[in-house]
PDB file as gemmi writes it, atoms N, CA and C in Angstrom:
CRYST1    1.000    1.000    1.000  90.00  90.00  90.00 P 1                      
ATOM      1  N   UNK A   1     -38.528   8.826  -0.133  1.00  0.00           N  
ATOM      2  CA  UNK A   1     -37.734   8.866  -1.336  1.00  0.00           C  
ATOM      3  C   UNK A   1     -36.400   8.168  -1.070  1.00  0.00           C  
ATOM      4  N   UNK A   2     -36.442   7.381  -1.850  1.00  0.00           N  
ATOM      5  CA  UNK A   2     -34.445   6.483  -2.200  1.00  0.00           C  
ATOM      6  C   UNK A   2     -33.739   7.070  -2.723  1.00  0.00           C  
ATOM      7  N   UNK A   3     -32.605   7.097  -2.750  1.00  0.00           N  
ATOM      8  CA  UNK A   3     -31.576   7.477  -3.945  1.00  0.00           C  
ATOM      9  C   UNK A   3     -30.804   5.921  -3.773  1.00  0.00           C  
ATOM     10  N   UNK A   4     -30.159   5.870  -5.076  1.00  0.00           N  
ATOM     11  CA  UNK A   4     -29.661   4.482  -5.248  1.00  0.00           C  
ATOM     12  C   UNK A   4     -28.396   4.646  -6.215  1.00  0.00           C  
ATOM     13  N   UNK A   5     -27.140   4.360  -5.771  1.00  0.00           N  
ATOM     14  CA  UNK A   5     -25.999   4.899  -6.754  1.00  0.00           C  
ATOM     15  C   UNK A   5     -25.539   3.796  -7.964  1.00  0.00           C  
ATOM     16  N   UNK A   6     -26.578   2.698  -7.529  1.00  0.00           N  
ATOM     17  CA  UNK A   6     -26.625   1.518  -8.569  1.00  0.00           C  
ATOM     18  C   UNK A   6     -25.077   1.054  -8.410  1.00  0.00           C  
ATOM     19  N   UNK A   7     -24.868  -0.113  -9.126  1.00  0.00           N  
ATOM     20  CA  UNK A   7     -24.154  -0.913  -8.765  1.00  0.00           C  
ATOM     21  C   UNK A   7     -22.532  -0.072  -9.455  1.00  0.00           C  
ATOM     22  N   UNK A   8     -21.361  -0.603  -8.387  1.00  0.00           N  
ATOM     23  CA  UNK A   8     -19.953   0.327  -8.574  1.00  0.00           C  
ATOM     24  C   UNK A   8     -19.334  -1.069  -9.392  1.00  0.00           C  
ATOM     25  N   UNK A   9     -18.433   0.002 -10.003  1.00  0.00           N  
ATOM     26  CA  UNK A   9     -18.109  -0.989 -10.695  1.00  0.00           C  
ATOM     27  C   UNK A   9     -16.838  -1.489 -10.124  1.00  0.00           C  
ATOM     28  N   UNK A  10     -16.007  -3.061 -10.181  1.00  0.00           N  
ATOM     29  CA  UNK A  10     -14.820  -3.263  -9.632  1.00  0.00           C  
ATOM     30  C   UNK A  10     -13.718  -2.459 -10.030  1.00  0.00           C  
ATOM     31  N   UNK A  11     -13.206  -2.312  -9.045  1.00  0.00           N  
ATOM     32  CA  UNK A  11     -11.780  -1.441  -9.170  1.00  0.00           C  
ATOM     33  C   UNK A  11     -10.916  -2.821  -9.295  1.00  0.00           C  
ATOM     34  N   UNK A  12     -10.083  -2.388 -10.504  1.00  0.00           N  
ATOM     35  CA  UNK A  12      -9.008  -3.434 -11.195  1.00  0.00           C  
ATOM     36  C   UNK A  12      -8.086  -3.767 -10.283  1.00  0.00           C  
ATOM     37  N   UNK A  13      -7.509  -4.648  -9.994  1.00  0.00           N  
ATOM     38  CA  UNK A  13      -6.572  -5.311  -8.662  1.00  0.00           C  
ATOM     39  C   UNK A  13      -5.046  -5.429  -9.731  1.00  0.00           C  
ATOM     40  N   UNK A  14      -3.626  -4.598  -9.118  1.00  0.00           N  
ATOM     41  CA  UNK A  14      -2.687  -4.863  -9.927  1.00  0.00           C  
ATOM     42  C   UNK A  14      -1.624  -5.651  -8.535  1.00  0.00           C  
ATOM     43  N   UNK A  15      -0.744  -6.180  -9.464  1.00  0.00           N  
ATOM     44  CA  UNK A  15       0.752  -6.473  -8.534  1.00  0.00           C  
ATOM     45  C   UNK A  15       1.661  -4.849  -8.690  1.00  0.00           C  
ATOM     46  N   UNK A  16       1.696  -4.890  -7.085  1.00  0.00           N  
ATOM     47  CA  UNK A  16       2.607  -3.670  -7.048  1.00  0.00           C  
ATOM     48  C   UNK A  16       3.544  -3.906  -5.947  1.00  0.00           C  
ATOM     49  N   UNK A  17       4.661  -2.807  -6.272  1.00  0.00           N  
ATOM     50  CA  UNK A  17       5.813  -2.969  -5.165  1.00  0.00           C  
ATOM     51  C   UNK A  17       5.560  -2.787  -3.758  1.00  0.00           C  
ATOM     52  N   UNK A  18       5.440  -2.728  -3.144  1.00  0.00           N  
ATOM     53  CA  UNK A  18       5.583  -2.195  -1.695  1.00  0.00           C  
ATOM     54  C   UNK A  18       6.951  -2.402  -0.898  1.00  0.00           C  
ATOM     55  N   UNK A  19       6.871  -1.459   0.233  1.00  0.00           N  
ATOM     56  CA  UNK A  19       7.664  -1.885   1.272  1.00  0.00           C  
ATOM     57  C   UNK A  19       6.978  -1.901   2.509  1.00  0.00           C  
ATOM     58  N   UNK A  20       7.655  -2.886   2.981  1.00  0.00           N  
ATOM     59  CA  UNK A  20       6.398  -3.044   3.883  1.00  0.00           C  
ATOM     60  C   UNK A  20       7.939  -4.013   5.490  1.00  0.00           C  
ATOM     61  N   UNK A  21       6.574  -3.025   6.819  1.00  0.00           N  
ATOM     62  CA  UNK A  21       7.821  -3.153   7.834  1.00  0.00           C  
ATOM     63  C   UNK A  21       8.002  -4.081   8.422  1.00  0.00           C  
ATOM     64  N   UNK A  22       9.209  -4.759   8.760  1.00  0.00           N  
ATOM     65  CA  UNK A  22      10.075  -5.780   9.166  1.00  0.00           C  
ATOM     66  C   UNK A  22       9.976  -6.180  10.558  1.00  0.00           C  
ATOM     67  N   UNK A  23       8.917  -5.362  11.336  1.00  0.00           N  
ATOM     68  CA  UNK A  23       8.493  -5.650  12.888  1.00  0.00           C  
ATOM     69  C   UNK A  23       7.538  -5.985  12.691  1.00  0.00           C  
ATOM     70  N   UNK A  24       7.483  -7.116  13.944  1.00  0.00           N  
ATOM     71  CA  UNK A  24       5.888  -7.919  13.894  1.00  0.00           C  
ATOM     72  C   UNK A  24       4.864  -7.218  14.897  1.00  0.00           C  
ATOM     73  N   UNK A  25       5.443  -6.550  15.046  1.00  0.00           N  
ATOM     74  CA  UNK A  25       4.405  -5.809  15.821  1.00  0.00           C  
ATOM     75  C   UNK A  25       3.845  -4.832  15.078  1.00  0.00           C  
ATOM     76  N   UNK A  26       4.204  -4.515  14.249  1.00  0.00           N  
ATOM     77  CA  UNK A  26       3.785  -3.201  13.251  1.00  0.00           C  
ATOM     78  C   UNK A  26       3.527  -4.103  11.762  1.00  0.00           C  
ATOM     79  N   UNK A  27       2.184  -3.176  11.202  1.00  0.00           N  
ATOM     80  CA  UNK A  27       1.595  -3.572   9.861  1.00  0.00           C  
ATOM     81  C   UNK A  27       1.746  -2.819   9.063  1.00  0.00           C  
ATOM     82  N   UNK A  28       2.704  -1.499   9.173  1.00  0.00           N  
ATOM     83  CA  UNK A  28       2.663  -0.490   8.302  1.00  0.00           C  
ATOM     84  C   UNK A  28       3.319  -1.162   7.166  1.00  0.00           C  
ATOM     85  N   UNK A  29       3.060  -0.282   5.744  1.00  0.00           N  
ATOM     86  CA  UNK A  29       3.360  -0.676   4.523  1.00  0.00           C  
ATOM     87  C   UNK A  29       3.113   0.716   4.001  1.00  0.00           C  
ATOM     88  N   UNK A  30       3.630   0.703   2.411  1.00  0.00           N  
ATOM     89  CA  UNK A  30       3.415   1.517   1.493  1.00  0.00           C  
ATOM     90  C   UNK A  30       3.768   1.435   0.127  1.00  0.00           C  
ATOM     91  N   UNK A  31       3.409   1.966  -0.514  1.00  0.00           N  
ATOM     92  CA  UNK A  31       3.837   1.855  -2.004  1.00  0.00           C  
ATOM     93  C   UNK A  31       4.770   2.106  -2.254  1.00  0.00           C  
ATOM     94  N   UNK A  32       5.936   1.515  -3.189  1.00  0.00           N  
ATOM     95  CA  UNK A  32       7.055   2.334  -3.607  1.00  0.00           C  
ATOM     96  C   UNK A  32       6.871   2.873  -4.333  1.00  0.00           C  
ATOM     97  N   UNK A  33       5.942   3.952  -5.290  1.00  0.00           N  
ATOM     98  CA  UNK A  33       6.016   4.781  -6.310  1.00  0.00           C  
ATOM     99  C   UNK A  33       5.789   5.752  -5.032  1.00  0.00           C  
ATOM    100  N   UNK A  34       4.907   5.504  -4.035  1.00  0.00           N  
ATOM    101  CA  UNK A  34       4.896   6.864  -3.090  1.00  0.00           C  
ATOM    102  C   UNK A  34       5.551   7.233  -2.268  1.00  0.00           C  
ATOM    103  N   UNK A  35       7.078   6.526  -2.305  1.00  0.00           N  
ATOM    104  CA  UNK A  35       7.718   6.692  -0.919  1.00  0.00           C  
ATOM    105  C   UNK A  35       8.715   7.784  -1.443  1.00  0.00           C  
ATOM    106  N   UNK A  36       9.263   8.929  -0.334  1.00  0.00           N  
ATOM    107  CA  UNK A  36      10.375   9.794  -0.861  1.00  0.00           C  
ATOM    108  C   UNK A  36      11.661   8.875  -1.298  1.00  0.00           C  
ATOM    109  N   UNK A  37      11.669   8.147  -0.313  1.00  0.00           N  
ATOM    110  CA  UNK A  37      13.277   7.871  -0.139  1.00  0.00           C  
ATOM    111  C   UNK A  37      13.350   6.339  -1.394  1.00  0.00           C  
ATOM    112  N   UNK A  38      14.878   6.658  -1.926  1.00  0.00           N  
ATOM    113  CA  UNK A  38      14.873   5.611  -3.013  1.00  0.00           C  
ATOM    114  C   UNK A  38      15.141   4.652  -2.569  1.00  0.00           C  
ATOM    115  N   UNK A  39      16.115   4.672  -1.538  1.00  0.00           N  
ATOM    116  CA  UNK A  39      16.702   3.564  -0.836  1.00  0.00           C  
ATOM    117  C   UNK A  39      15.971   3.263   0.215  1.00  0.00           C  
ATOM    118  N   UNK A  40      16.355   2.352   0.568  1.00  0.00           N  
ATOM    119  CA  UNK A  40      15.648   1.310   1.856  1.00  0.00           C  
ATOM    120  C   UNK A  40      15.577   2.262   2.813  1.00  0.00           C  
ATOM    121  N   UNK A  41      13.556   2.604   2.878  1.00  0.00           N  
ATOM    122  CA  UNK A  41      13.288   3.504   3.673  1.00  0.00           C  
ATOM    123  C   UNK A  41      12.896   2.813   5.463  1.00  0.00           C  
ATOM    124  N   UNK A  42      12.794   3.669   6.420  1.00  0.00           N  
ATOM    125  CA  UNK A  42      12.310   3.512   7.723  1.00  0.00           C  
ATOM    126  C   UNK A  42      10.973   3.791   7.496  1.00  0.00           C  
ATOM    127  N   UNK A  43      10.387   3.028   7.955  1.00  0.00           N  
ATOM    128  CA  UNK A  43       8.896   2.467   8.803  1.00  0.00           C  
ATOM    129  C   UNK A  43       8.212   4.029   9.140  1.00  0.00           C  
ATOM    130  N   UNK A  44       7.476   4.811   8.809  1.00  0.00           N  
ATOM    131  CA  UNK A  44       6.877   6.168   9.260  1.00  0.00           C  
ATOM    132  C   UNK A  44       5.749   5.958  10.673  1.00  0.00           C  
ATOM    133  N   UNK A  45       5.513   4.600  10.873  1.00  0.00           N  
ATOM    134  CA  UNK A  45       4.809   4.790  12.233  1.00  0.00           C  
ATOM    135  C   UNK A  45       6.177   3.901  12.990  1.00  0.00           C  
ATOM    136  N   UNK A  46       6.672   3.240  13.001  1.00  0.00           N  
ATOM    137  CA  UNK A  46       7.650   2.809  14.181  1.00  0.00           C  
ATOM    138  C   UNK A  46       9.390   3.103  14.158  1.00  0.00           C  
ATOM    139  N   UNK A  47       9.802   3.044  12.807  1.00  0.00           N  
ATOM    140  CA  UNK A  47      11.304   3.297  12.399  1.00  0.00           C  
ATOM    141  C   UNK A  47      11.961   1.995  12.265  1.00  0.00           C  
ATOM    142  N   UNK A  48      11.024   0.744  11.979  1.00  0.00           N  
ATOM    143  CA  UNK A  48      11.971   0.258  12.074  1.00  0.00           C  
ATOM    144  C   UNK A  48      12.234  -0.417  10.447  1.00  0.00           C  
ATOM    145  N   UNK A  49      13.034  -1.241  10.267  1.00  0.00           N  
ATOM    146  CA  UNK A  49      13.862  -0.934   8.717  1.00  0.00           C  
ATOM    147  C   UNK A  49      12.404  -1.929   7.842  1.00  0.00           C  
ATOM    148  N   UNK A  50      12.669  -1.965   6.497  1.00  0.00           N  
ATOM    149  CA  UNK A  50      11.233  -1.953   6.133  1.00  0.00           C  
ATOM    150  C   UNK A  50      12.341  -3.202   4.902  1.00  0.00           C  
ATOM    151  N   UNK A  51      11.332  -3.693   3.816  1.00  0.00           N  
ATOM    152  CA  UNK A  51      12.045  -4.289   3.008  1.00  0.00           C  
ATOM    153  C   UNK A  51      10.602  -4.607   1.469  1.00  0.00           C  
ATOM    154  N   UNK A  52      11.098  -4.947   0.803  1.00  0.00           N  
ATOM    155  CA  UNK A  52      10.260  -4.593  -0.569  1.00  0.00           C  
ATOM    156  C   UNK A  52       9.351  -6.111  -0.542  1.00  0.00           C  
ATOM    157  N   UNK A  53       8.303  -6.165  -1.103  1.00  0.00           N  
ATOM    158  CA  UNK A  53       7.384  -6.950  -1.453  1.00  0.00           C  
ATOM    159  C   UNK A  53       6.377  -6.242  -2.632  1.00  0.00           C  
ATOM    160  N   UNK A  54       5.678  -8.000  -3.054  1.00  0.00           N  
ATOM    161  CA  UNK A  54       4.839  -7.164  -4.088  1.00  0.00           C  
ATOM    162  C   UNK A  54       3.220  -7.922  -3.488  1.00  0.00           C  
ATOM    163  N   UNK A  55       2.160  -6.739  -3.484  1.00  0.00           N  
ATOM    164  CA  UNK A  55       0.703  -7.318  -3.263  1.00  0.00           C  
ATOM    165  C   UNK A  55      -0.084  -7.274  -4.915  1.00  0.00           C  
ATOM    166  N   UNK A  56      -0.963  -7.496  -4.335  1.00  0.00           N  
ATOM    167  CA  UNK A  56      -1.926  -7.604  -5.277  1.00  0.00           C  
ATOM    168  C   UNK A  56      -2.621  -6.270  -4.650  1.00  0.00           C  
ATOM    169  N   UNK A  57      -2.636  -4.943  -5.282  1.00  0.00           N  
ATOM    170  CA  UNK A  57      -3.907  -3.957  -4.595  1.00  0.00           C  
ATOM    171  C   UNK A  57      -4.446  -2.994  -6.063  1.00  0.00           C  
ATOM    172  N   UNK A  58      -5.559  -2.511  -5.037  1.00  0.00           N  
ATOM    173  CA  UNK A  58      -6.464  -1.816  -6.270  1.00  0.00           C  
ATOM    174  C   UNK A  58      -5.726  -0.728  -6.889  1.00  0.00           C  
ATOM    175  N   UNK A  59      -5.801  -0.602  -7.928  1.00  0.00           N  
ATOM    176  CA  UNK A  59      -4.662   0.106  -9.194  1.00  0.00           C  
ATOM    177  C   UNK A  59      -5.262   2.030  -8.611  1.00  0.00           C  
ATOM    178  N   UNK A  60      -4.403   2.476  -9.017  1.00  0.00           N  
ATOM    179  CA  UNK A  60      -4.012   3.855  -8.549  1.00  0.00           C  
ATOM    180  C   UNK A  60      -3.473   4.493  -9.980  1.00  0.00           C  
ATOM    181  N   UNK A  61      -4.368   5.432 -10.106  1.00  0.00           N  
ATOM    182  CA  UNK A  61      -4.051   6.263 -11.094  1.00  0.00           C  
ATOM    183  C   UNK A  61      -3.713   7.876 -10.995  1.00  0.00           C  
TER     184      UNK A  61                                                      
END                                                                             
């Protein structure tokens, strides 16, 4: 017996803010609707200072 969840449908791709961290050694990023801090937050895996960009990612509701 199969089970088959048939085809998903695309998840919509938006431009959103991020901040995202300023060391090249580190890839961390995050959303700015999810971050506490309003102001220019620190990096949560390294500390180091982070700065705003916008991606293209799958929309969040």
């Amino acid at each position: 017996m199969s089970f088959s969840r048939g085809p998903k449908e695309p998840v919509p791709e938006v431009e959103t803010n991020v901040w995202a961290c300023t060391s090249e050694e580190c890839n961390g990023w995050m959303r700015e609707s999810f971050s506490f801090q309003q102001e220019e937050p620190h990096c949560p895996l390294c500390q180091s200072s982070m700065t705003q960009e916008v991606r293209v990612l799958p929309e969040v509701k």
